[in-house]
C-alpha positions as CSV (number, residue, x, y, z in Angstrom):
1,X,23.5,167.9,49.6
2,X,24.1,164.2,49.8
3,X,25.7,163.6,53.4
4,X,29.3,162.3,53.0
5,X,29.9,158.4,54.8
6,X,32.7,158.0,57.3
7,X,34.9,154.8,57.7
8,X,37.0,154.6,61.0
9,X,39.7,152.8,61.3
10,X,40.1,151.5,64.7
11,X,44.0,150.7,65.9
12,X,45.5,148.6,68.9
13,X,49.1,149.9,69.4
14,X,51.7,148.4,70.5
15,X,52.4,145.1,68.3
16,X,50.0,146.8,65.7
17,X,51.2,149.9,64.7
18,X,54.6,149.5,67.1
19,X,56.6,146.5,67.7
20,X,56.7,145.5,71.2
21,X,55.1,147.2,74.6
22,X,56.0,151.2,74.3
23,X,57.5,151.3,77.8
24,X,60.5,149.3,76.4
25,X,61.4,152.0,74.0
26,X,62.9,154.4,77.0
27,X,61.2,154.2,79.8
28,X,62.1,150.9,81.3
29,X,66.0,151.1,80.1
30,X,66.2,154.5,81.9
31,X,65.1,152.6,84.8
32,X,67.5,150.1,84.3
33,X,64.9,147.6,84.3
34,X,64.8,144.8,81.5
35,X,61.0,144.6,80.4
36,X,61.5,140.6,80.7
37,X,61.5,141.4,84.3
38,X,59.5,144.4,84.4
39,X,56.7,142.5,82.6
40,X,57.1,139.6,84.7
41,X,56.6,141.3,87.7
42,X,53.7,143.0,86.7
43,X,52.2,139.5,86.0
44,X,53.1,138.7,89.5
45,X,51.5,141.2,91.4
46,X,48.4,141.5,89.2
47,X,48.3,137.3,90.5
48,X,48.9,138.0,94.0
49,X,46.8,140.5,94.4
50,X,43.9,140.0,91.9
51,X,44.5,143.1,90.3
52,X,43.8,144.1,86.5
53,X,47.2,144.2,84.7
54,X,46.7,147.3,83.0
55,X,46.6,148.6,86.8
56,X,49.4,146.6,87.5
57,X,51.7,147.8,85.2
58,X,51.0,151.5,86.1
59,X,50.8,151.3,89.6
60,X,54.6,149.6,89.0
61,X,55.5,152.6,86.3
62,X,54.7,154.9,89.3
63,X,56.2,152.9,91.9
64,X,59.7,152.0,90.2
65,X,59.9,155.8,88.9
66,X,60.1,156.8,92.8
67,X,62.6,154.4,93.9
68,X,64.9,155.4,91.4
69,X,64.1,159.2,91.5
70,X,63.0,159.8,87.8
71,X,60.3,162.1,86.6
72,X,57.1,160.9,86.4
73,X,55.2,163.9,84.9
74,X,53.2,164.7,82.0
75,X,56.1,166.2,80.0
76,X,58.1,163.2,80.8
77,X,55.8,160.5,79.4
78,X,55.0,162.7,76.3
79,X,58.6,162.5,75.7
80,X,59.5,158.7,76.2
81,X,56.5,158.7,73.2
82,X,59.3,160.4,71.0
83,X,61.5,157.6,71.1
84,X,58.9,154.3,69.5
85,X,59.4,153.4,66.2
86,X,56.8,151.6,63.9
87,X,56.1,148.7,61.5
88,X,57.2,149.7,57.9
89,X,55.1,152.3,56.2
90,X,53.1,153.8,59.1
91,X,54.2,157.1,59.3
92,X,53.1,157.1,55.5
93,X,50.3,154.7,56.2
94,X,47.5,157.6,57.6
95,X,48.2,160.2,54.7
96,X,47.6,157.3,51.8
97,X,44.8,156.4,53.0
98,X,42.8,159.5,53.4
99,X,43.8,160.4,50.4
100,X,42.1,156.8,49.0
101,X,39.4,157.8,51.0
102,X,38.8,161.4,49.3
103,X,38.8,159.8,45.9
104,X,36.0,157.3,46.7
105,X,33.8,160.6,48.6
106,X,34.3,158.9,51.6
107,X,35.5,160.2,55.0
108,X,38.2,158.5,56.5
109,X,38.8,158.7,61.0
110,X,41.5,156.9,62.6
111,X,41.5,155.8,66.1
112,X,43.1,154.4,69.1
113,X,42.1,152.1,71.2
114,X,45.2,150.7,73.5
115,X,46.0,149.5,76.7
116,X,49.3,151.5,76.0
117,X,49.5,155.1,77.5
118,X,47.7,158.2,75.7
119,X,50.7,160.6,77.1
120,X,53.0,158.2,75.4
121,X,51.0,157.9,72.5
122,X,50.3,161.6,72.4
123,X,54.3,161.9,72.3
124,X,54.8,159.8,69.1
125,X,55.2,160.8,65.4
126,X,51.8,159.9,64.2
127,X,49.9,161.1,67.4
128,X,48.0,164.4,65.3
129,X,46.8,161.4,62.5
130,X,43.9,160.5,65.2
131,X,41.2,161.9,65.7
132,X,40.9,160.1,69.6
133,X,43.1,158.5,71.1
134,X,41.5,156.3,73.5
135,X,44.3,154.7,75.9
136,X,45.1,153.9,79.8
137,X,46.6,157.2,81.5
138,X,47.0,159.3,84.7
139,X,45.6,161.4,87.1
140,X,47.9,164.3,87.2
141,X,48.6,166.8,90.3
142,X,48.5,170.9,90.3
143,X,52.6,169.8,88.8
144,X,51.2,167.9,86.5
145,X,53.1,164.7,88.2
146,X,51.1,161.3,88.1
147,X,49.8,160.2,90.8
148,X,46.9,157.3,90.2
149,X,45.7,155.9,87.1
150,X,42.8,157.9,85.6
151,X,42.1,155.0,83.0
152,X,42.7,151.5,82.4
153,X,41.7,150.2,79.0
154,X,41.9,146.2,79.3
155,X,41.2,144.0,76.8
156,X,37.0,143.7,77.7
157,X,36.6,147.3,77.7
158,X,38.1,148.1,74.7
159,X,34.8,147.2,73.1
160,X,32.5,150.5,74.5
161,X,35.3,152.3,72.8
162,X,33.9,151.2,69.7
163,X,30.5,152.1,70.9
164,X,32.6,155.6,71.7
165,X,33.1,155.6,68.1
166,X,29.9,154.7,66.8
167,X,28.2,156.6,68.6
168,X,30.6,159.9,68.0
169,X,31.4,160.6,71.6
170,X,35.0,161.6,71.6
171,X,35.4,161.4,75.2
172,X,35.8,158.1,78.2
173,X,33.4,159.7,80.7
174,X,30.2,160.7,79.2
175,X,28.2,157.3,80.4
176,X,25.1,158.9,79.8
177,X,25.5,159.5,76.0
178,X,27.0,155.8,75.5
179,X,24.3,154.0,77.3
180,X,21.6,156.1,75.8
181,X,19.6,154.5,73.1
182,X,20.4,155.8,69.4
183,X,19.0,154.4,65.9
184,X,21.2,152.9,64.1
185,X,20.9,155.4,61.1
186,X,21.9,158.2,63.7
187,X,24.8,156.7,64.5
188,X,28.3,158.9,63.0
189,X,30.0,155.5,61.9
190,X,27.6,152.6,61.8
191,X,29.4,149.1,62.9
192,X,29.5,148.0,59.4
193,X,32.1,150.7,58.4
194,X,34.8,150.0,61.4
195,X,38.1,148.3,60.4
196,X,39.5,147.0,63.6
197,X,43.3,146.8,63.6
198,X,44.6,144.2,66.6
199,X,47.9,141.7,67.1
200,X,46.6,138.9,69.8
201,X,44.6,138.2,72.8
202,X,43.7,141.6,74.5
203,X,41.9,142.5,70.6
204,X,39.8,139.6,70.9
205,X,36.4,141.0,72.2
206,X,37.2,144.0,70.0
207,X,37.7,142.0,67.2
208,X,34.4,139.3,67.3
209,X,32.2,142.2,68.5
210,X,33.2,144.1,65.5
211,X,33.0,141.4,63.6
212,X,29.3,140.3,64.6
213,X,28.2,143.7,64.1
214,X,28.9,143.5,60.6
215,X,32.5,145.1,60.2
216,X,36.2,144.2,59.5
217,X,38.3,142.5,61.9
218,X,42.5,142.4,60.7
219,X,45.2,140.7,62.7
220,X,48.5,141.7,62.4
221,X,51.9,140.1,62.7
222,X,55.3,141.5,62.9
223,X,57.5,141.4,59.6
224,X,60.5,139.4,59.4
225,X,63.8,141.7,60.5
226,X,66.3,139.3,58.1
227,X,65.7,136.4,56.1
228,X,63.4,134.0,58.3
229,X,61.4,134.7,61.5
230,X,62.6,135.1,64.8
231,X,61.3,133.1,68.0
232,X,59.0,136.0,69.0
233,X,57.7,136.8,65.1
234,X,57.0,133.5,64.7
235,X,54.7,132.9,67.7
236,X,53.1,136.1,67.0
237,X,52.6,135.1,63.7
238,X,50.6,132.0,64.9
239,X,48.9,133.8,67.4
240,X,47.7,136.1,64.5
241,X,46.5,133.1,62.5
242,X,44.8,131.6,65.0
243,X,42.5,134.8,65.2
244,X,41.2,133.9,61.5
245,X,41.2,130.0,62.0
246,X,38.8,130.4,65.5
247,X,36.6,132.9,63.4
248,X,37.8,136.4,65.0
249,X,39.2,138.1,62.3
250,X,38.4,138.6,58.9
251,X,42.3,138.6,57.4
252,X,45.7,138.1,58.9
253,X,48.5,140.2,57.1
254,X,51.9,141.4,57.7
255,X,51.9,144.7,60.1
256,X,53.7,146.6,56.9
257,X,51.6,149.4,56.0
258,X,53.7,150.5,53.0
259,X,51.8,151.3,49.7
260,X,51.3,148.4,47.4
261,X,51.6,145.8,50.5
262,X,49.0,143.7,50.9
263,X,47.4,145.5,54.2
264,X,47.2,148.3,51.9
265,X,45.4,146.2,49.4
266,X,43.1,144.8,51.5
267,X,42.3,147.7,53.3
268,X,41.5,150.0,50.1
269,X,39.5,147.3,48.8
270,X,37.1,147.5,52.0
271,X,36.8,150.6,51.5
272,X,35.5,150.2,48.0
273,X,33.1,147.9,49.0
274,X,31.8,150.4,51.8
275,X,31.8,153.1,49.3
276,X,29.8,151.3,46.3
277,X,27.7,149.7,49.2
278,X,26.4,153.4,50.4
279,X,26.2,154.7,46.9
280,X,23.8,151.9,46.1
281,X,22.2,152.7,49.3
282,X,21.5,156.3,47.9
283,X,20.6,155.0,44.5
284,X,18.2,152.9,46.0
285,X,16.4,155.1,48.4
286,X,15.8,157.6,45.2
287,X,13.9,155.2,43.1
């Protein structure tokens, strides 16, 4: 029996399928803390002390919890997660295009690969369309409280996610697996068949490296709320651009993932290619 191809489709989070950081939703207003400030602060630190900012921000989740006497547990975080809301036509989005993806005999894997947290992330509406979700998080005590960051997924090490992906290892600890030399053709999801989904700076290794290795880089940008762009769309909107013009991405497109739009367009098209690319593969090898 002919073995079926996969296609994973890799996502950034917040500004890609989100808008905005997902701490803003809840988190930081229950706080009472504006996320101008928060984020400002977190820029601070990570400056006077030389620290990662993914680490930064944490650490500072943890340490402005505790001075104003708010859970930080497991259940907590998975519940802030409830509260983000998505770009047009997400919640849709992963359902649409599987079902593309049975009709072309192809199999389709979605995954995440944020700076954002996995609790969060895990407490969101789309959270059981992943197959991983690969994102910062906690170490948890016996209460199930946080108390140090487990993981910090910055915008370099977001590539061996992909190599995560390729290689089929659903897991961030297994080193010995990732590093271990495979053949390309027993790889799960060779490079060629990634989509990488990213909205600015922190996607860029993920993006060229995906990119070089043969796959599909797409930047996103937020849609317009009313008639015309606001300060924020519009510099996100040139920061996507300038992904395509310097060569890191393959397309720039409106983050609306609503059937008929032109993400979904271009997206089902790449996987069309993929598809008749592997079936003449097959053909190929028979002759």
């Amino acid at each position: 029996m002919q073995k079926k191809i996969k296609i994973a489709l890799c996502y950034d989070f917040d500004g890609t399928l989100a808008p905005g950081n997902m701490q803003e939703n809840s988190f930081l207003p229950e706080l009472e803390i504006t996320p101008k400030d928060f984020w400002a602060e977190v820029k601070q630190v990570a400056e006077e002390n030389d620290m990662d900012e993914i680490l930064t921000y944490m650490h500072l989740m943890l340490k402005k919890a505790k001075i104003k006497d708010q859970k930080i547990d497991k259940k907590t975080f998975v519940e802030h997660g409830k509260n983000i809301k998505f770009f047009p036509g997400v919640t849709e989005w992963f359902d649409n295009i599987d079902k593309f993806g049975k009709e072309n005999d192809v199999i389709i894997e979605h995954y995440i690969i944020s700076s954002g947290l996995r609790e969060m992330i895990k407490g969101c509406a789309i959270a059981r369309k992943f197959d991983y979700i690969f994102a910062s998080g906690f170490l948890y005590d016996q209460h199930d409280v946080a108390i140090w960051p487990a993981l910090s997924v910055n915008y370099t090490n977001k590539t061996q996610y992909l190599f995560r992906i390729n290689k089929g290892i659903s897991n961030s600890w297994d080193n010995t697996t990732i590093n271990k030399f495979t053949p390309d053709d027993q790889r799960p999801v060779p490079f060629s068949n990634i989509i990488y989904f990213g909205d600015g700076e922190t996607d860029i290794p993920a993006m060229k490296m995906v990119k070089y290795q043969g796959g599909t880089a797409i930047a996103v940008y937020p849609s317009k709320k009313g008639s015309r762009f606001t300060k924020n769309e519009t510099k996100r909107k040139k920061n996507a651009e300038a992904l395509l013009e310097e060569n890191r991405a393959d397309y720039v497109v409106e983050a609306d993932y609503s059937e008929g739009h032109d993400l979904d367009t271009i997206v089902k098209n790449i996987i069309t290619i993929i598809a008749k690319r592997f079936e003449c593969l097959v053909i190929g090898a028979k002759k």
